[in-house]
C-alpha positions as CSV (number, residue, x, y, z in Angstrom):
1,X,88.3,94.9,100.3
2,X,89.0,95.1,103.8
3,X,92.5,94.0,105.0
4,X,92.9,92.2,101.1
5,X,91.0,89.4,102.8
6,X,89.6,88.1,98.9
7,X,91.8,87.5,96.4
8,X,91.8,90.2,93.4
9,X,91.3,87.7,90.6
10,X,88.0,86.8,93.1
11,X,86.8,89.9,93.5
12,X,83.5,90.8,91.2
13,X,84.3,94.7,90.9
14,X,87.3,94.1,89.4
15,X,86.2,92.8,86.4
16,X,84.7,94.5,83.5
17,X,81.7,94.7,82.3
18,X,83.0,92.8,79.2
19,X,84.9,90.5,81.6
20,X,81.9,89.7,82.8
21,X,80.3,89.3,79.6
22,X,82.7,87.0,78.5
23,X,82.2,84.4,81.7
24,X,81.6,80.9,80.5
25,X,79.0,79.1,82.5
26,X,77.5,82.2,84.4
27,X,74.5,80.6,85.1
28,X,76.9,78.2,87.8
29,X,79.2,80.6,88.6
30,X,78.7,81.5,92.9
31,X,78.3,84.7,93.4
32,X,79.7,85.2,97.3
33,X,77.5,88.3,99.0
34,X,79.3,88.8,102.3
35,X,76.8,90.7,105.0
36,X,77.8,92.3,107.7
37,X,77.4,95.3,110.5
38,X,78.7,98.4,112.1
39,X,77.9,98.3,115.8
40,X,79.4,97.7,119.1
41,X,81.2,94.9,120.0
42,X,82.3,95.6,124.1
43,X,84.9,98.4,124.6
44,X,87.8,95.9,123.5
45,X,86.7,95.0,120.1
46,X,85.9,97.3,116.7
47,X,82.6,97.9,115.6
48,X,83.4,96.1,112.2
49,X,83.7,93.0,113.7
50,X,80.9,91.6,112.0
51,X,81.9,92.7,108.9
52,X,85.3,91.9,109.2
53,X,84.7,88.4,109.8
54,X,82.0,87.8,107.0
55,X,84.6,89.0,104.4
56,X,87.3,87.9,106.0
57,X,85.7,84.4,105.8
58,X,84.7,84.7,102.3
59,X,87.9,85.6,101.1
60,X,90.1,83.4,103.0
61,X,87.3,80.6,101.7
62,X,87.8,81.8,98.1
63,X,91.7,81.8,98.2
64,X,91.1,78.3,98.5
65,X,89.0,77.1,95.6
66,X,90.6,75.6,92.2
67,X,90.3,77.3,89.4
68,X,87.9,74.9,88.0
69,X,85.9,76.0,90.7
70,X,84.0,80.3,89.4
71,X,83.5,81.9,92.1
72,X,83.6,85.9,93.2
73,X,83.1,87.7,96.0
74,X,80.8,90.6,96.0
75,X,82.0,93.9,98.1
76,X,80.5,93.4,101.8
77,X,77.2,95.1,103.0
78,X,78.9,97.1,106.0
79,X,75.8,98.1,107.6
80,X,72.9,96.0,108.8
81,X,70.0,96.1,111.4
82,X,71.3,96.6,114.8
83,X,68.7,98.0,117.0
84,X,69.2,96.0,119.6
85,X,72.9,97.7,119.8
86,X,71.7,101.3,118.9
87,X,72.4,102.6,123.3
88,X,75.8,102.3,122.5
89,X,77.8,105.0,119.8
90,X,79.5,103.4,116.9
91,X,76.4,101.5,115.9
92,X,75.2,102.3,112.3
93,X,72.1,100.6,112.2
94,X,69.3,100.2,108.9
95,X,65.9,99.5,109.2
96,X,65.0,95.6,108.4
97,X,62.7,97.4,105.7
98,X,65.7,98.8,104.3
99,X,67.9,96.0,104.2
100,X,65.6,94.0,102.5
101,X,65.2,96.2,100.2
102,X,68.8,96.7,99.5
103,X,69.3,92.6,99.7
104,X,66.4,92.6,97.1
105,X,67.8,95.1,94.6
106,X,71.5,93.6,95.3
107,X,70.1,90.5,94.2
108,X,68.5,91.7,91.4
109,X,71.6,93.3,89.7
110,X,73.2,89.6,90.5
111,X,70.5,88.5,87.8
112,X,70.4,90.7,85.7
113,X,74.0,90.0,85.2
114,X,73.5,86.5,84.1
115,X,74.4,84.7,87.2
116,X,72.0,82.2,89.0
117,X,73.6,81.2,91.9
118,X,73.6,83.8,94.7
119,X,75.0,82.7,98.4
120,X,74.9,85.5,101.2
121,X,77.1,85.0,104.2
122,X,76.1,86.7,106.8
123,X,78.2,87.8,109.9
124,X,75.3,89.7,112.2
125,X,73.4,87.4,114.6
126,X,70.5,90.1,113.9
127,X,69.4,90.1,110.7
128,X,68.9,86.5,109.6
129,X,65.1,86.4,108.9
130,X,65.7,89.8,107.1
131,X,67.8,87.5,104.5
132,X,65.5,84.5,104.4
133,X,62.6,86.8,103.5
134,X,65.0,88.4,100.4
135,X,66.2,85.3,98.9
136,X,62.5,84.1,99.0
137,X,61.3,87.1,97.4
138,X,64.5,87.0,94.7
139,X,63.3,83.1,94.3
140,X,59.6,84.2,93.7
141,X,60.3,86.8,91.7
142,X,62.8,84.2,89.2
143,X,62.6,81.1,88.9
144,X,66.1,79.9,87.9
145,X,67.4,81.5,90.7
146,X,69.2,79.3,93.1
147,X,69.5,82.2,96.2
148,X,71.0,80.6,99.9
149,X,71.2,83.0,102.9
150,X,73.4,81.5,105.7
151,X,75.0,82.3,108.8
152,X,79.1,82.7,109.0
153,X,79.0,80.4,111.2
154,X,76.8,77.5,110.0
155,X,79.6,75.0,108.3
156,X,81.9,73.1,110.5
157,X,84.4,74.9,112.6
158,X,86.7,73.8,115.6
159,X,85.5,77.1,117.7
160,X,84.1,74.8,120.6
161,X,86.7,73.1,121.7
162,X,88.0,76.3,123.0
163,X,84.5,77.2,124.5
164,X,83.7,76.6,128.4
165,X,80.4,75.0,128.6
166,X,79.0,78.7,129.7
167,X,80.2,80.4,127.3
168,X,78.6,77.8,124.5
169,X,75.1,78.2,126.7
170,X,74.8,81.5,126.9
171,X,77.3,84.2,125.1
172,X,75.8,86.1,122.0
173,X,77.8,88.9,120.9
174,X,81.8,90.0,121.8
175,X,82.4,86.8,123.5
176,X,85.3,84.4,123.4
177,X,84.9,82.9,119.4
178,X,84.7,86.8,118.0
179,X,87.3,87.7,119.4
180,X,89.9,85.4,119.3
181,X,88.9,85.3,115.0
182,X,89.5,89.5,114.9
183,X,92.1,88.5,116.5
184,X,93.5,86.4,113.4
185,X,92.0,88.8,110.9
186,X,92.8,92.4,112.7
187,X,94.8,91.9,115.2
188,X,95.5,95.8,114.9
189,X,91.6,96.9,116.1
190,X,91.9,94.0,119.1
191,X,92.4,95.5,122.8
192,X,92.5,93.0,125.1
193,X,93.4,95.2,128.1
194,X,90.3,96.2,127.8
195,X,88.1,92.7,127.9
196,X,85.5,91.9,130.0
197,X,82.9,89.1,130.5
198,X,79.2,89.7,131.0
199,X,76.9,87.2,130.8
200,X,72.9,87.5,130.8
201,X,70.8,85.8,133.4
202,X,69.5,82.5,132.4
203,X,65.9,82.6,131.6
204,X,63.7,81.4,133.9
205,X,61.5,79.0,132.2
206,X,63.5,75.8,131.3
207,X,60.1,75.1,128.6
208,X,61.2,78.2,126.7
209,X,64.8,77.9,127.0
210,X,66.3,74.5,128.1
211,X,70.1,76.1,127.9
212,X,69.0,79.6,129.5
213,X,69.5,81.8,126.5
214,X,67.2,84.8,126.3
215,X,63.8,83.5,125.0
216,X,62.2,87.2,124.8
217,X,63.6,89.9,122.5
218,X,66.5,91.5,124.1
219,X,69.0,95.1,123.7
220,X,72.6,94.7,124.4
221,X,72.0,97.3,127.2
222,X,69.2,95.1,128.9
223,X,72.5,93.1,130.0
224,X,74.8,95.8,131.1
225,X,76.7,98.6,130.5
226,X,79.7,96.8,128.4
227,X,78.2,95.7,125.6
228,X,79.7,92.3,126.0
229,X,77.5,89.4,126.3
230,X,80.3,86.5,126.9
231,X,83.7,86.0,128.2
232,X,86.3,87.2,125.9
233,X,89.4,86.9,128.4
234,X,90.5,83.7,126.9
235,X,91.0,84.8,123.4
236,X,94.2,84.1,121.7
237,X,95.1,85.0,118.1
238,X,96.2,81.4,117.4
239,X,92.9,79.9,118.3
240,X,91.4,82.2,116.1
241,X,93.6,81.3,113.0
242,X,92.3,77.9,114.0
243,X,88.5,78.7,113.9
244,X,89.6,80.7,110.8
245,X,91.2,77.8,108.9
246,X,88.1,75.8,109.6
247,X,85.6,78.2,108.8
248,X,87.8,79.1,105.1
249,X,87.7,75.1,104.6
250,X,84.3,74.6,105.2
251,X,83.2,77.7,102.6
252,X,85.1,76.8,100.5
253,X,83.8,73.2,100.7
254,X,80.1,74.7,100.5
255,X,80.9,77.0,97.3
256,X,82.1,74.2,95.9
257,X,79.0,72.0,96.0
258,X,76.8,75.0,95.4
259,X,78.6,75.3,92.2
260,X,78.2,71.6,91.0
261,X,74.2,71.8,92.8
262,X,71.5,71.4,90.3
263,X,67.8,72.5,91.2
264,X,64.8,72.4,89.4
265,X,63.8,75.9,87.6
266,X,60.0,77.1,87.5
267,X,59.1,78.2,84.2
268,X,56.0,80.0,85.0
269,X,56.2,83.3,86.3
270,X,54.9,84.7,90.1
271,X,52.1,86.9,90.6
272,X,52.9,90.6,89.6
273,X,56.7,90.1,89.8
274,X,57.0,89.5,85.3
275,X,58.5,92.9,85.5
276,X,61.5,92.2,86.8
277,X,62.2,89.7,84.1
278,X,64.4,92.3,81.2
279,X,67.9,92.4,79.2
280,X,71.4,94.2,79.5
281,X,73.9,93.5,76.9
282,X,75.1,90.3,76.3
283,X,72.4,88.4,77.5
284,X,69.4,87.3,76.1
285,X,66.0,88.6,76.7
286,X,63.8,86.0,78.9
């Protein structure tokens, strides 16, 4: 479960198949998919760091909820498409064909389960479109299924206010905000001694990119040797219990609406995907 980060009573493969079974109100119940990555993150950081925070958000977020609130946590994807990181060892990297697929058939088992309410969290800056395109095709394919991919970072959090105005133009990956929340989660993996910043050069054409952020596709090694692209000198493991907090507070907010949502279902059926429509025990046949 990685560092106990989700509460056992949370936690989906803990339960029984009969436990499961037995759920009241499955078809409402959030089912929490965290997403992450193995891959570099600088010399002073681990290369879990994606996954770490994903899951550690989730479960910190879930430790939160009321009881009236259903809600489990899935175990975390731990590897995810990282070419752009694949110069540097440590990185574990999947095709985007092969993530989808594995989103897809992830998703699929979610369903077949008797839960309709699917929410992936992803942690990688990498792979967003790969989850977009899954969550359509799960949608497609049924539906009653309510399926949201977002980003780790999408619901209000205080990380900013300890953010120079560089580093909240231009750093993408090891930079001050990731660090100082490993810091809070693992403090163990953390070696500052070993921080550096490295940022990219602005690109050049203000149309493309008003803030200077890379327009064109980009590998970590295009920007140097460290792997860091950011400043993460000014770190501290209480700011990142702080972005932590606020991250876990907004989830938790967010799993708590998508619980109570409501959205229309489509009764008829999308070209050539009926055969995914089936039984296991203790559901119905559609």
């Amino acid at each position: 479960m990685l560092h106990g980060f989700c509460p056992p009573a949370r936690f989906l493969p803990y339960l029984s198949w009969t436990d499961i079974t037995t759920l009241p109100d499955r078809e409402n119940t959030v089912i929490v998919l965290p997403v992450g990555a193995t891959e570099q993150h600088g010399p002073h950081l681990p290369c879990a760091v994606d996954t770490l925070i994903a899951a550690g958000v989730v479960g910190h977020a879930l430790s939160r909820l009321p009881a009236s609130v259903p809600a489990y946590a899935m175990a975390p994807i731990t590897y995810g498409k990282s070419e752009e990181h694949l110069h540097f060892p440590g990185t574990v990297t999947l095709t985007g064909r092969t993530l989808l697929s594995t989103i897809e058939e992830l998703g699929e088992s979610v369903y077949r389960a008797g839960f309709r309410k699917l929410l992936f969290v992803n942690g990688h800056g990498g792979q967003p479109q790969v989850l977009e395109m899954a969550a359509r095709e799960l949608r497609l394919r049924h539906g009653d299924f309510i399926v949201v991919p977002s980003f780790t970072w999408r619901v209000p959090h205080v990380a900013g206010q300890y953010l120079s105005e560089r580093e909240k133009r231009l750093a993408m990956h090891a930079g001050h905000a990731e660090t100082a929340l490993v810091l809070a989660l693992a403090p163990e993996t953390v070696h500052m001694e070993r921080a550096e910043a490295h940022y990219p050069p602005e690109f050049p054409s203000k149309l493309l990119s008003p803030d200077g952020r890379p327009a064109c596709a980009w590998a970590a090694r295009d920007f140097g040797d460290s792997g860091v692209i950011g400043d993460p000198t000014p770190a501290t493991a209480e700011q990142g219990q702080a972005i932590l907090d606020s991250l876990a507070t907004g989830w938790a907010q967010a799993i708590t609406e998508l619980h109570a949502a409501r959205w229309p279902a489509r009764s008829a059926e999308t070209w050539e995907r009926g055969h995914f429509t089936g039984d296991v025990a203790g559901r119905t046949a559609a």
